[in-house]
C-alpha positions as CSV (number, residue, x, y, z in Angstrom):
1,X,81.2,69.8,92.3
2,X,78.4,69.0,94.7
3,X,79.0,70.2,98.8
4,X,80.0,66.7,99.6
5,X,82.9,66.3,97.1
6,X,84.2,69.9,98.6
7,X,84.2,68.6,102.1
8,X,86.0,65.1,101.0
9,X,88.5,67.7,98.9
10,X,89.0,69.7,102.2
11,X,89.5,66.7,104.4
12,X,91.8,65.0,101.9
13,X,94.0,68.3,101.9
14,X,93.7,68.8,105.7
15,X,95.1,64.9,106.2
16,X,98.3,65.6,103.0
17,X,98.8,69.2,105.1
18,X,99.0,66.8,109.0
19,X,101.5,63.9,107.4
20,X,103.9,66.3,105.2
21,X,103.2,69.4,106.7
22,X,102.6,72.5,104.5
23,X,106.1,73.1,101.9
24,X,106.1,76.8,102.8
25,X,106.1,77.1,106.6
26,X,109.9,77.4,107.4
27,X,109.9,80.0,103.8
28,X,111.7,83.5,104.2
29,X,111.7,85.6,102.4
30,X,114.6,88.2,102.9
31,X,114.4,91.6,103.9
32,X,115.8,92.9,100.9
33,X,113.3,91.2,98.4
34,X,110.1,92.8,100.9
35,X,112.4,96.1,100.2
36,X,112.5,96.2,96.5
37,X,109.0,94.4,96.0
38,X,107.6,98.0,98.1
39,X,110.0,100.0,95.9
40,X,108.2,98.2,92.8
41,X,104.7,99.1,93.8
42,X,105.4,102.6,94.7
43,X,106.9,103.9,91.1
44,X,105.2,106.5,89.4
45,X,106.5,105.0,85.7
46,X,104.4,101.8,86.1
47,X,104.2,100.7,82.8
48,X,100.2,98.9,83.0
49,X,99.7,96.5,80.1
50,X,95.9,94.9,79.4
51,X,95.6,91.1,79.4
52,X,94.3,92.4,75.5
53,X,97.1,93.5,74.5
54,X,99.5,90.7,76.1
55,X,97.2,88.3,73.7
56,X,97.4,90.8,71.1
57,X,101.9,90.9,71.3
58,X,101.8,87.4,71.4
59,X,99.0,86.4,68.6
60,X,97.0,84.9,71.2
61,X,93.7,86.7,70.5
């Protein structure tokens, strides 16, 4: 994609964003999801598996 196709793409998206409006600006997201996503990320029993061995389960290699 040359420089002038990503300026057309970014003024296409800019003109869909000014007639519809962007789909997430009245989102919320409650207090109690914020809560338990923190909780999430602050175990010390995260269980970390590779994208290696997600193929490897799922006989994607």
């Amino acid at each position: 994609m040359n420089n002038s196709d990503t300026k057309l793409n970014y003024i296409i998206e800019q003109k869909i964003l000014e007639f519809f409006g962007d789909p997430d600006s009245f989102s919320v997201v409650r207090k109690d999801f914020i809560k338990k996503m923190k909780d999430r990320l602050n175990l010390k029993k995260q269980k970390l598996i590779s994208h290696k061995q997600v193929l490897k389960k799922y006989g994607l290699n």
